[in-house]
N, C-alpha and C positions, 0 to 999 in steps of 0.2 A: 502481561508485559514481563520482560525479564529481569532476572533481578540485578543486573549489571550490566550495563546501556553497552551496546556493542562498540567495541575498538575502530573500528572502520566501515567504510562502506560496503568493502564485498562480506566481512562479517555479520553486518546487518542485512542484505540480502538474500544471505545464506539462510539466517534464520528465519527471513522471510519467504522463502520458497519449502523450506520445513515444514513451519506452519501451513501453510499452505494443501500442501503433499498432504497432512497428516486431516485438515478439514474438510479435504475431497472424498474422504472417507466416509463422513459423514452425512446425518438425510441435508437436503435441501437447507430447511429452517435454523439449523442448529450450521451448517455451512457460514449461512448467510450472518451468523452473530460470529462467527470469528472474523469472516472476512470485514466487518463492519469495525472492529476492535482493534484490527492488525490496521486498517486504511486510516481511522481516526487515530492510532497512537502514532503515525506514519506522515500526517499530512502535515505539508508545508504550513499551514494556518494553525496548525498546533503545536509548531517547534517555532517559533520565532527565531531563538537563540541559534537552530542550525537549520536555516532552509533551505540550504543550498544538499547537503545528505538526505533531509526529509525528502525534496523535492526527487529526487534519484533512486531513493527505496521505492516512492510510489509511484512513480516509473517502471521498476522492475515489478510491484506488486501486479500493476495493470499487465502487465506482458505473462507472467506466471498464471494470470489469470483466462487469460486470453490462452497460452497455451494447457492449461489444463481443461479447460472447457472444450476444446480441441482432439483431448485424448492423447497430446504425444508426450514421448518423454522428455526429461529433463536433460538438456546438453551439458554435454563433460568440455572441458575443456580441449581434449584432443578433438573435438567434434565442430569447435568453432565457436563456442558457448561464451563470451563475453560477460555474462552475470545482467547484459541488459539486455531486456528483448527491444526490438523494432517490430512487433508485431503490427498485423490490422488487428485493431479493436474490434471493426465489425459492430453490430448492435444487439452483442448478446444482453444477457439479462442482467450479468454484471457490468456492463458498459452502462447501463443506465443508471444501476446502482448507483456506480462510484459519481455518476453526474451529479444526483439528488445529493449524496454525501459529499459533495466538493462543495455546492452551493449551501450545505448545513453549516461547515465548517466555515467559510468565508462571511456566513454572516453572525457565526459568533466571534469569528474576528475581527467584523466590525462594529458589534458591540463592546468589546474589549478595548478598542481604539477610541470608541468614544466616550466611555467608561474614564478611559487616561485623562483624554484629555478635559474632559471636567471636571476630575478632582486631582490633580496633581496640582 
């Protein structure tokens, strides 16, 4: 995680297509624990405070994902490049990933929920 939460949206996706770029690099096993790191510091179920920015990074995470597993480059802006993809997902291997880690996250969100509400 960084050490100073990013200013904006396209600054937090920016650093998320970084990380990214830089985990593609890497084998498989050791890929798959950043991308698990980056999606969980990332998801809407784990920022409560701002989920409407989480929800829009892991947007762009799935699309960056989608397009590196693709092989193409990253768009510039003169290119059309938005900062969000609309890609297909498709059923790669991270499409299911991030399924298994959506429904991880949402059910420690709802222990957390009912965590509140039985001792508040």
């Amino acid at each position: 995680p960084p050490a100073t939460p990013p200013q904006s949206p396209k600054q937090a996706m920016e650093e998320g297509t970084n990380i990214l770029e830089e985990a593609w690099k890497l084998p498989e096993k050791e890929r798959k624990k950043v991308v698990r790191r980056l999606y969980l510091q990332w998801h809407p179920d784990k920022n409560p405070d701002n989920v409407e920015l989480a929800t829009e990074v892991c947007k762009h995470i799935q699309a960056e994902i989608s397009r590196l597993e693709k092989g193409l480059p990253r768009k510039t802006k003169r290119e059309g490049g938005s900062g969000r993809g609309n890609s297909d997902f498709g059923e790669s291997t991270f499409s299911s990933f991030f399924r298994s880690w959506n429904a991880h996250a949402r059910f420690h969100r709802d222990q957390r929920e009912r965590f509140q509400e039985h001792y508040r």
